[in-house]
C-alpha positions in Angstrom: 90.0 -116.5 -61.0 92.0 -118.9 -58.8 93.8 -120.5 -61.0 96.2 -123.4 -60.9 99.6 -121.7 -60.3 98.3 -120.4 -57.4 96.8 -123.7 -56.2 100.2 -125.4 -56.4 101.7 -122.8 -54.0 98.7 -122.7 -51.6 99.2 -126.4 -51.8 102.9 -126.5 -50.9 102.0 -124.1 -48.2 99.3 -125.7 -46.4 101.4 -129.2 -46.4 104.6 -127.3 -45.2 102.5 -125.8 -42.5 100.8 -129.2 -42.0 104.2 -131.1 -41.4 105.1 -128.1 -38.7 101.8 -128.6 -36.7 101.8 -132.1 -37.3 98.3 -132.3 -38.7 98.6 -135.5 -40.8 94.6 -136.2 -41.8 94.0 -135.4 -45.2 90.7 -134.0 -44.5 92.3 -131.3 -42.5 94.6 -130.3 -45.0 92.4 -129.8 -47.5 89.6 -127.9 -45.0 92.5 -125.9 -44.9 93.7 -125.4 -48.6 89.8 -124.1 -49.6 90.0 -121.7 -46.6 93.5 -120.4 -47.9 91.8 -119.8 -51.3 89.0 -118.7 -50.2 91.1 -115.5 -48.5 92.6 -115.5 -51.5 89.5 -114.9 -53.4 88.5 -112.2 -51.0 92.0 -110.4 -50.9 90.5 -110.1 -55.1 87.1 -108.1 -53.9 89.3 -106.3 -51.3 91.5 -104.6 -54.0 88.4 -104.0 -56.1 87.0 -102.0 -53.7 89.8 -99.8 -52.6 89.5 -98.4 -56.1 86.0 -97.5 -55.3 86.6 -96.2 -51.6 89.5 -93.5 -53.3 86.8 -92.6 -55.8 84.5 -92.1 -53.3 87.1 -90.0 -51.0 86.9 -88.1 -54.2 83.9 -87.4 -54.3 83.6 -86.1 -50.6 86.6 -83.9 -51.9 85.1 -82.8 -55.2 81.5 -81.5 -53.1 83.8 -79.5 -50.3 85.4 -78.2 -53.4 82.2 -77.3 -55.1 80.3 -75.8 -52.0 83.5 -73.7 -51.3 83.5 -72.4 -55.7 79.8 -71.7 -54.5 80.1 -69.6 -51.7 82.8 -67.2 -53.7 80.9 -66.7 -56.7 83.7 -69.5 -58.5 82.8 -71.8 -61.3 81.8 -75.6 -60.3 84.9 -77.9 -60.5 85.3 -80.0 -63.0 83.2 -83.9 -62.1 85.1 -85.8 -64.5 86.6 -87.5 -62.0 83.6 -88.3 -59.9 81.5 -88.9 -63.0 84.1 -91.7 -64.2 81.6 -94.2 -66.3 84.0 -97.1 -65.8 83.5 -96.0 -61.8 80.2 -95.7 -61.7 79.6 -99.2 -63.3 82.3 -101.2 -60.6 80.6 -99.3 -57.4 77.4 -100.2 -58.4 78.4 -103.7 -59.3 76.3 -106.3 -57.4 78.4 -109.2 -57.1 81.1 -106.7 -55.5 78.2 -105.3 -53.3 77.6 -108.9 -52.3 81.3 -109.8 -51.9 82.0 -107.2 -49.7 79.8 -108.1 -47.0 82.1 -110.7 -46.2 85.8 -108.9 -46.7 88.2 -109.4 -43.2 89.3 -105.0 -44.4 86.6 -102.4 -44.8 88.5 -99.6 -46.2 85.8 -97.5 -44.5 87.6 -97.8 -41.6 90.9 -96.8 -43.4 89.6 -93.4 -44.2 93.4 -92.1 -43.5 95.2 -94.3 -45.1 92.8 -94.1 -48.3 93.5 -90.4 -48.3 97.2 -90.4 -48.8 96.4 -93.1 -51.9 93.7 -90.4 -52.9 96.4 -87.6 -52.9 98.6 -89.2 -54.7 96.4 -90.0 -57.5 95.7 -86.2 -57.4 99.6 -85.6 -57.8 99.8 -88.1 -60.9 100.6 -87.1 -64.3 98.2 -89.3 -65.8 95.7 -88.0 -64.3 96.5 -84.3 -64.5 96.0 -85.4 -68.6 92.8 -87.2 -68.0 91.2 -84.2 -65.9 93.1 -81.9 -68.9 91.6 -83.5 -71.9 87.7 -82.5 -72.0 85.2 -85.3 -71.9 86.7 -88.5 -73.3 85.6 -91.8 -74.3 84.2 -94.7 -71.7 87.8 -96.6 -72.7 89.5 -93.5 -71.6 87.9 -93.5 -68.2 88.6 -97.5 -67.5 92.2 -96.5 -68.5 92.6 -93.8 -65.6 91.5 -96.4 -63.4 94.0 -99.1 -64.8 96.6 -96.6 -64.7 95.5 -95.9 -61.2 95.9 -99.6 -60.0 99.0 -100.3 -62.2 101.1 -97.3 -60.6 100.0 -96.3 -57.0 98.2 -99.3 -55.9 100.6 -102.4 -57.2 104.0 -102.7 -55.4 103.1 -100.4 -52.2 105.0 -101.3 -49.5 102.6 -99.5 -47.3 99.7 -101.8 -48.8 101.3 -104.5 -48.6 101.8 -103.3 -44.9 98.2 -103.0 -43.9 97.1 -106.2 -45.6 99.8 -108.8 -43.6 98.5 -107.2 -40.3 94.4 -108.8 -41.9 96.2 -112.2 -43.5 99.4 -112.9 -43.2 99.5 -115.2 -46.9 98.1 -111.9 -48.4 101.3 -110.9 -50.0 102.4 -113.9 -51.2 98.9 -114.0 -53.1 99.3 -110.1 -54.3 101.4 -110.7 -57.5 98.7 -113.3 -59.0 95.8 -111.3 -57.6 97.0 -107.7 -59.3 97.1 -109.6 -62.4 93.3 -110.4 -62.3 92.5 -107.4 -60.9 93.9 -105.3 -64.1 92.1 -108.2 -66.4 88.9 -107.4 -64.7 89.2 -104.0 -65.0 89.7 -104.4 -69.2 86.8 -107.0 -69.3 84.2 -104.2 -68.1 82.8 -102.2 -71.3 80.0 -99.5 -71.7 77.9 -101.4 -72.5 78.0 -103.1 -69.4 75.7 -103.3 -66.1 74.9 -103.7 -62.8 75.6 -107.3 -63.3 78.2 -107.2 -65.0 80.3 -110.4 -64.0 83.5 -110.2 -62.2 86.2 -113.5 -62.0 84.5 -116.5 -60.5 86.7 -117.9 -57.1 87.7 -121.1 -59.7 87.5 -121.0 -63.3 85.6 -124.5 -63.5 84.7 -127.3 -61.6 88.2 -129.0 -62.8 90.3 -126.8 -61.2 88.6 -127.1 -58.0 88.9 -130.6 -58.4 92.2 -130.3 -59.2 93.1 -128.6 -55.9 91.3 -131.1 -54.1 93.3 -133.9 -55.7 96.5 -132.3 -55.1 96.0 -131.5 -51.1 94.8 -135.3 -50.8 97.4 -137.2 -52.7 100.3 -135.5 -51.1 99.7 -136.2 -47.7 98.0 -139.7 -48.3 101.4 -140.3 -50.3 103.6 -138.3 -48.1 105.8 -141.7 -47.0 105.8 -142.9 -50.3 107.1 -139.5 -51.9 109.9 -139.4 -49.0 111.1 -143.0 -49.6 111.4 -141.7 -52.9 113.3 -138.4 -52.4 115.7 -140.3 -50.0 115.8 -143.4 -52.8 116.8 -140.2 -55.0 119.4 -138.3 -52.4 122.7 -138.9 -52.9 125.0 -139.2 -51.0 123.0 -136.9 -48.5 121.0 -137.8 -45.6 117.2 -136.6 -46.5 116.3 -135.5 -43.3 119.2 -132.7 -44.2 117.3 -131.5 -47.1 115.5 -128.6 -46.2 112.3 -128.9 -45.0 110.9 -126.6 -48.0 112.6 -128.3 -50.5 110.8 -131.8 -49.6 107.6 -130.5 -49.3 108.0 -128.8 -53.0 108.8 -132.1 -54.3 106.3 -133.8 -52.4 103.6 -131.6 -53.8 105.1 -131.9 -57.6 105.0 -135.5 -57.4 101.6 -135.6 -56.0 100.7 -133.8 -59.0 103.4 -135.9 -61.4 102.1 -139.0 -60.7 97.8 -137.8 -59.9 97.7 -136.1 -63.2 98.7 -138.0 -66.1 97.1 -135.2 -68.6 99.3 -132.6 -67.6 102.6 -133.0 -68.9 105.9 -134.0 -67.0 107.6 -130.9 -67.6 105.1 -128.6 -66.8 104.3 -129.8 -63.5 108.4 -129.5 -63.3 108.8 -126.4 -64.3 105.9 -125.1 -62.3 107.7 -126.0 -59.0 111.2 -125.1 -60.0 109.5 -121.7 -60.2 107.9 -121.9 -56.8 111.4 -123.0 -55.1 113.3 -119.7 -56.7 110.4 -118.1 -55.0 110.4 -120.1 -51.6 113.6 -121.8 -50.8 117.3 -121.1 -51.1 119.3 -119.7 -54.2 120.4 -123.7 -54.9 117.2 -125.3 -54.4 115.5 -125.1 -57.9 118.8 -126.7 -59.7 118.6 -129.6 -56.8 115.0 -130.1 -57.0 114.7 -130.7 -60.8 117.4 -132.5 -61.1 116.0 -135.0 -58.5 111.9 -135.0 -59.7 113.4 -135.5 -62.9 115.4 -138.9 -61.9 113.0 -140.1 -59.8 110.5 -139.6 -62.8 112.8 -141.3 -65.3 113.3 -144.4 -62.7 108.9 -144.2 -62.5 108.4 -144.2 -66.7 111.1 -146.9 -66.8 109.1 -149.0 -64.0 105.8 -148.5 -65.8 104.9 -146.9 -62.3 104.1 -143.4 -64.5 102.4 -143.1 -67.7 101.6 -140.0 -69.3 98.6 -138.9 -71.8 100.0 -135.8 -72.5 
């Protein structure tokens, strides 16, 4: 599930962090990195399983409902909702089950807050048309739930509230996680069980490897990579480049010159992205104009070969 986008920015985090607490052993900085995807991997199971605490709120709902229908003579309400097969098969789930043991939020205790997310699935217009329709199909019941995470859960500011008070990296790690999220949610099918499995913490062993490689190399090669930024500033002292900005290029050419089977430009292009996110507005154009002369000076002095 972790994958390697989100090891370079863990990566660029822990060192910047690292170079403002001086911690300079790089034992501790990767101790750290694993930790920092480690909460990553349970800020995953934590959004799984606020989709099954609002179905269960529903269901407490649906049986006041039902015993109140029974004691004026009214028809049952409907149990589509409660009876979701797509549901049924993620509550029961037991890697989640396992998972959740160790999650830093128990939406149990967030009974309030689980309610307003509850009501406003209620007040949806998908799922008016899904409690509308008549007994659909298993696909149609994963797709309330996708529709469920897509449009009430992702980009809440109130969310995204409650989960920097439990980790304060959680929303940076939000946009990456909602995307595996919604691809777990299309990988279940009917025929699926209790074992159905959800996203590993790391694809392979390579990326794991990979994130160990990259935490290592750039702080065992932090004064090399400076000398080189500064070799590379012109006209500008490098101790007035912001602090952000080195730290970006110090990861990238940790990974530029670690890593000769990923190519040049997407290691690149990979941190120009993560300085738009990160730094100033001027930072990307700065930083890829200098990893990509202090790369050319490296191919030129045989110091970097590439196999891709």
């Amino acid at each position: 599930m972790i994958n390697r986008k989100l090891i370079r920015i863990k990566t660029v985090q822990v060192v910047y962090s690292c170079c403002l607490n001086d911690v300079r052993r790089p034992e501790d900085g990767e101790n750290i990195l694993l930790s920092s995807l480690g909460t990553a991997y349970d800020l995953y199971n934590t959004m799984l399983t606020l989709m099954v605490e609002i179905s269960r709120l529903g269901l407490r709902a649906h049986e006041a409902q039902a015993a109140r229908a029974k004691r004026l003579g009214l028809p049952e309400p409907s149990r589509k909702f409660v009876d979701n097969r797509f549901m049924l098969q993620l509550e029961s789930n037991r890697q989640l089950q396992d998972n959740r043991k160790n999650q830093r939020l128990d939406w149990t205790n967030e009974e309030e807050f689980v309610r307003t997310l509850y009501n406003k699935v209620v007040d949806s217009d998908f799922y008016r048309e899904y409690m509308e329709s008549g007994m659909g199909s298993y696909e149609e019941d994963r797709e309330l739930w996708r529709k469920v995470y897509r449009y009430i859960i992702v980009d809440n500011d109130d969310i995204d509230e409650l989960l920097e008070d439990v980790n304060i990296f959680w929303n940076d790690d939000r946009h990456i996680i909602d995307t595996f999220v919604l691809k777990t949610i299309n990988r279940f099918t009917k025929e699926g069980d209790d074992n159905h499995p959800l996203l590993p913490e790391f694809r392979d062993d390579e990326d794991l490897e990979f994130a160990r490689r990259l935490i290592l190399q750039a702080m065992n090669g932090a004064e090399y990579y400076r000398n080189l930024i500064s070799q590379n500033t012109r006209n500008w002292d490098v101790e007035r480049v912001p602090l952000m900005d080195r730290v970006i290029m110090q990861v990238a050419l940790a990974e530029i010159t670690s890593c000769p089977t990923i190519p040049l430009s997407v290691s690149i292009n990979e941190y120009i992205e993560i300085a738009k996110s990160y730094s100033t507005p001027n930072s990307a154009r700065y930083i890829n104009a200098t990893l990509d002369n202090i790369s050319k000076k490296l191919i030129a002095e045989r110091k970097l070969i590439k196999n891709a």
